[in-house]
BAPA-911596 format. One line per field, with one value per residue (C-alpha): x, y, z. Coordinates in nm, 4 decimals. Layout:
xx <- c(X, ...)
yy <- c(Y, ...)
zz <- c(Z, ...)
***
This chain:
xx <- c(1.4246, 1.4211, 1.1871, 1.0193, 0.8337, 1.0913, 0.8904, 0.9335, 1.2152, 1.3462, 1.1654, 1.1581, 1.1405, 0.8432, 0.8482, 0.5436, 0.6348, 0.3984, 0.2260, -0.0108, -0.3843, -0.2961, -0.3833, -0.0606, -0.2214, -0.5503, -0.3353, -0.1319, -0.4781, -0.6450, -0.3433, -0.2777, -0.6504, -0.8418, -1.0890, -1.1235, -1.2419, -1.2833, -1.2705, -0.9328, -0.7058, -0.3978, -0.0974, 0.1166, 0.4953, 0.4846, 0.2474, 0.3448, 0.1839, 0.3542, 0.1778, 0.2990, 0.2685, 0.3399, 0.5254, 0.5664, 0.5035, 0.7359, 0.6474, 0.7947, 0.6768, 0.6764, 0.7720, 0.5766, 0.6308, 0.3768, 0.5513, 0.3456, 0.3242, 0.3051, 0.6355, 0.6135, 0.7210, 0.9984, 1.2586, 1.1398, 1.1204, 1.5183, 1.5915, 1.3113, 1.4143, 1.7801, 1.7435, 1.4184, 1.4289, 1.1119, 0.9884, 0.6287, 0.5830, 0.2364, 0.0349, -0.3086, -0.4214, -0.7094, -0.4511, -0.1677, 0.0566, 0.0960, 0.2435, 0.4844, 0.6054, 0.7414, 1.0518, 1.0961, 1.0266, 1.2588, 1.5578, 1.4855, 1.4457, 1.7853, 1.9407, 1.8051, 1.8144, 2.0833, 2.0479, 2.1518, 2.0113, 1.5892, 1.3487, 1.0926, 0.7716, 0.5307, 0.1247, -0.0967, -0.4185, -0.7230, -0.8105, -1.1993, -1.1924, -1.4206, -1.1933, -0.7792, -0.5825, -0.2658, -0.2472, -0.1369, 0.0862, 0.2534, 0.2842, 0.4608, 0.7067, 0.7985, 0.8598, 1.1070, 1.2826, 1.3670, 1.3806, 1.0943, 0.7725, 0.4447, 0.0850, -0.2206, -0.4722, -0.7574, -0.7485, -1.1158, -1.2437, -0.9329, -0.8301, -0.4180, -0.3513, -0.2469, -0.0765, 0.1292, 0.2924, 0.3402, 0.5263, 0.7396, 0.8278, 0.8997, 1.1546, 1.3450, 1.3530, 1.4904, 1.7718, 2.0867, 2.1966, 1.9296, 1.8167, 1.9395, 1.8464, 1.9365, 1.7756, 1.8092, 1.7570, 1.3894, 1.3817, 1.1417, 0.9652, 0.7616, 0.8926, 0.8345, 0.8957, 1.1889, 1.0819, 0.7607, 0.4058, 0.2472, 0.0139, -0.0799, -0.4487, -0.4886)
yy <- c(1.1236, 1.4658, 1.7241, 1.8226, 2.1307, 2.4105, 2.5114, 2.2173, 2.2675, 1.8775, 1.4966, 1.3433, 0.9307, 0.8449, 0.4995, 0.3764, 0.0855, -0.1271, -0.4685, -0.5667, -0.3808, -0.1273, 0.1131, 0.2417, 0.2415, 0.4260, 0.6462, 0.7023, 0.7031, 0.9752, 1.2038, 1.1146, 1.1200, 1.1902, 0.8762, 0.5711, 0.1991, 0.0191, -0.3168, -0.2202, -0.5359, -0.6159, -0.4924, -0.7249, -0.6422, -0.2184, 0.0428, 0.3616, 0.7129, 1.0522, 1.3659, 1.7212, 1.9309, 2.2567, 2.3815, 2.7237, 2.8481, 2.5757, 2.3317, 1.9602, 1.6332, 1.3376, 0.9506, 0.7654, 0.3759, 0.1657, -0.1852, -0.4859, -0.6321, -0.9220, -1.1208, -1.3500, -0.9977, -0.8899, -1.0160, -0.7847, -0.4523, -0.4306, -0.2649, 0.0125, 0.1842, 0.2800, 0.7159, 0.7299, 1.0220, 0.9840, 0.7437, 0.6823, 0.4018, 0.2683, 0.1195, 0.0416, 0.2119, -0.0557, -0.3932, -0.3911, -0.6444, -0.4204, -0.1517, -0.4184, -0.5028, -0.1437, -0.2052, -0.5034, -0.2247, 0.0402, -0.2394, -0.2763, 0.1382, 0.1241, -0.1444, -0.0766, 0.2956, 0.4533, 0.8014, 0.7768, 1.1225, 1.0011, 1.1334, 0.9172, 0.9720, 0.7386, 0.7082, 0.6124, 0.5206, 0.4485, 0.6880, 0.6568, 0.3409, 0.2968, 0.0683, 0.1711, -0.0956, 0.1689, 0.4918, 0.8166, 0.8473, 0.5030, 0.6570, 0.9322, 0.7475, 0.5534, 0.7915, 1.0102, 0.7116, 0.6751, 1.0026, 1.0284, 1.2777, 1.1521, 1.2117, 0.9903, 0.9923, 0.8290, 0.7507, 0.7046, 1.0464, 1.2310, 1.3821, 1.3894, 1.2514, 1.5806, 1.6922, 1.4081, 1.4196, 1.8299, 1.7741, 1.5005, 1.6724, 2.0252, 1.8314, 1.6609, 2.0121, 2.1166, 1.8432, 2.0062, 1.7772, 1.4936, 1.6355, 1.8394, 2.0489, 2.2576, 2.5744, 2.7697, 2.6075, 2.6537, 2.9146, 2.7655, 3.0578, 2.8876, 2.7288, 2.3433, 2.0863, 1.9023, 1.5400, 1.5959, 1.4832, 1.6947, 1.9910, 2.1170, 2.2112, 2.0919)
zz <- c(-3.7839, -4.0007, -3.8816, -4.2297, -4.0518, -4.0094, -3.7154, -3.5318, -3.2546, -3.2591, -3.2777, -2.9049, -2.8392, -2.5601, -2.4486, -2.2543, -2.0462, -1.7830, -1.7069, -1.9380, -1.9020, -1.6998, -2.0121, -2.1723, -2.5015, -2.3960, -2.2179, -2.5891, -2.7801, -2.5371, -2.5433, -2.9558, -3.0878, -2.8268, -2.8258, -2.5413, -2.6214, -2.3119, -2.5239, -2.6333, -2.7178, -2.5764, -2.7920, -2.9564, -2.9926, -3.0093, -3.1152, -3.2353, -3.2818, -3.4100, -3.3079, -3.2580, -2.9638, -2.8416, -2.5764, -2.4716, -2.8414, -3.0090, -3.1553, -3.0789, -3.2757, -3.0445, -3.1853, -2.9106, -2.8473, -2.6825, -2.5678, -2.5058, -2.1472, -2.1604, -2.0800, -2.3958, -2.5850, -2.3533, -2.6338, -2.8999, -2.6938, -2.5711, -2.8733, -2.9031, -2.5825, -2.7896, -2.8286, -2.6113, -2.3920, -2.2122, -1.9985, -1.8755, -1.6490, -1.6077, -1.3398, -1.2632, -0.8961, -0.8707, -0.9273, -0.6449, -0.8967, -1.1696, -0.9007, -0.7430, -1.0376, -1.0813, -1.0144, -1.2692, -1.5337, -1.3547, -1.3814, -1.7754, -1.8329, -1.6502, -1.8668, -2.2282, -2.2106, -2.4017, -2.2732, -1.9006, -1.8270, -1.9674, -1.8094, -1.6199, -1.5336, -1.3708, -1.4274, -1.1682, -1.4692, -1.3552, -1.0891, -1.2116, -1.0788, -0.7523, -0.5563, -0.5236, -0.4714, -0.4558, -0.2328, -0.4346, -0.1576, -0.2491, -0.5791, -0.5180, -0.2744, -0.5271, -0.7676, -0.5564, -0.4284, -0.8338, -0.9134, -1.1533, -1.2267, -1.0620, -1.1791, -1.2031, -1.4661, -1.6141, -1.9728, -1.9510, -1.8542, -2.0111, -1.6033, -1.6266, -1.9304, -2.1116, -1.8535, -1.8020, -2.1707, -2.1198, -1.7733, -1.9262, -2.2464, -2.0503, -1.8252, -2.1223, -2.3039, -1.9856, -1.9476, -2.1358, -2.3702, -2.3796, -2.6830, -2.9576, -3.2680, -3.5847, -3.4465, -3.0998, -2.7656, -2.6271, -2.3856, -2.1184, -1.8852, -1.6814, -1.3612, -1.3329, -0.9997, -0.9806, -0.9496, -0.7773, -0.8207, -1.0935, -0.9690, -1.3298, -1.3425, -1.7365)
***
């Protein structure tokens, strides 16, 4: 995909993967447009957004993929994790299945990806919710166990959700050769965890 802005520094591929309704494409919506419907339908096949964002005072446009959940689409989404170099894996805190089934989704990033070096991050959504069903300490075992950035966030009240897509996108700018472009390297200054639960204040 050409970059028609010469200030943009390169076009990154975002896949958001998870069990159906555990709000991957509020989560995309929020961060994208900035709007919530809480009667949101369930997505059939893929969704997809392009939006640009900045990062450290360049500018990157992201190509984000939201996949369906439901396992009637798991044939058509093989092919739309080919050049994706960011992961977000969803779950919902208040449903204990959709964080079981984490590793089912884990196993398919693992197979489909092309990029063996992607960077995954995974989403506890739904932190408004009254009644947890998953610890945030579960979370973030399970995330270093695989090696992946941690944050949770509500796609209702906006708490996260930004911050997730900066962490994510800093860490594949920071992967040498994940990603590529025409024009010099960004030159990150700010310091950022190493597979660790997110403590940005955004």
């Amino acid at each position: 995909m050409a970059n028609d802005n010469p200030n943009v520094l390169t076009t990154l591929k975002v896949l958001i993967v998870g069990e159906s309704g555990v709000g991957k494409s509020s989560l995309m919506l929020r961060f994208v447009d900035d709007t919530f419907d809480p009667e949101m339908a369930a997505t059939i096949g893929v969704d997809f957004r392009v939006t640009t964002m900045n990062i450290d005072n360049s500018f990157v446009k992201l190509a984000i993929w939201d996949t369906a959940g439901q396992e009637r689409f798991r044939t058509l989404t093989p092919s739309y994790y080919r050049g994706g170099q960011g992961i977000i894996c969803v779950y919902d805190v208040s449903r204990r299945d959709t964080f079981d089934r984490l590793e089912h989704w884990i196993a398919e990033v693992d197979t489909y990806c092309t990029k063996t070096d992607v960077v995954k991050m995974l989403v506890g959504n739904k932190i408004d919710v009254e009644d947890r069903a998953v610890t945030r300490e579960e979370g973030l075992q399970f995330a270093k166990r695989h090696r992946m950035l941690f944050i949770e966030a509500s796609a209702k009240t906006r708490e996260g959700v930004q911050c997730a897509f900066e962490e994510l996108i800093t860490k594949i700018l920071q992967t040498p050769g994940l990603w590529e472009s025409a024009t010099a390297k960004l030159k990150l200054t700010r310091q950022h965890p190493e597979d660790v639960p997110s403590s940005c204040s955004c």
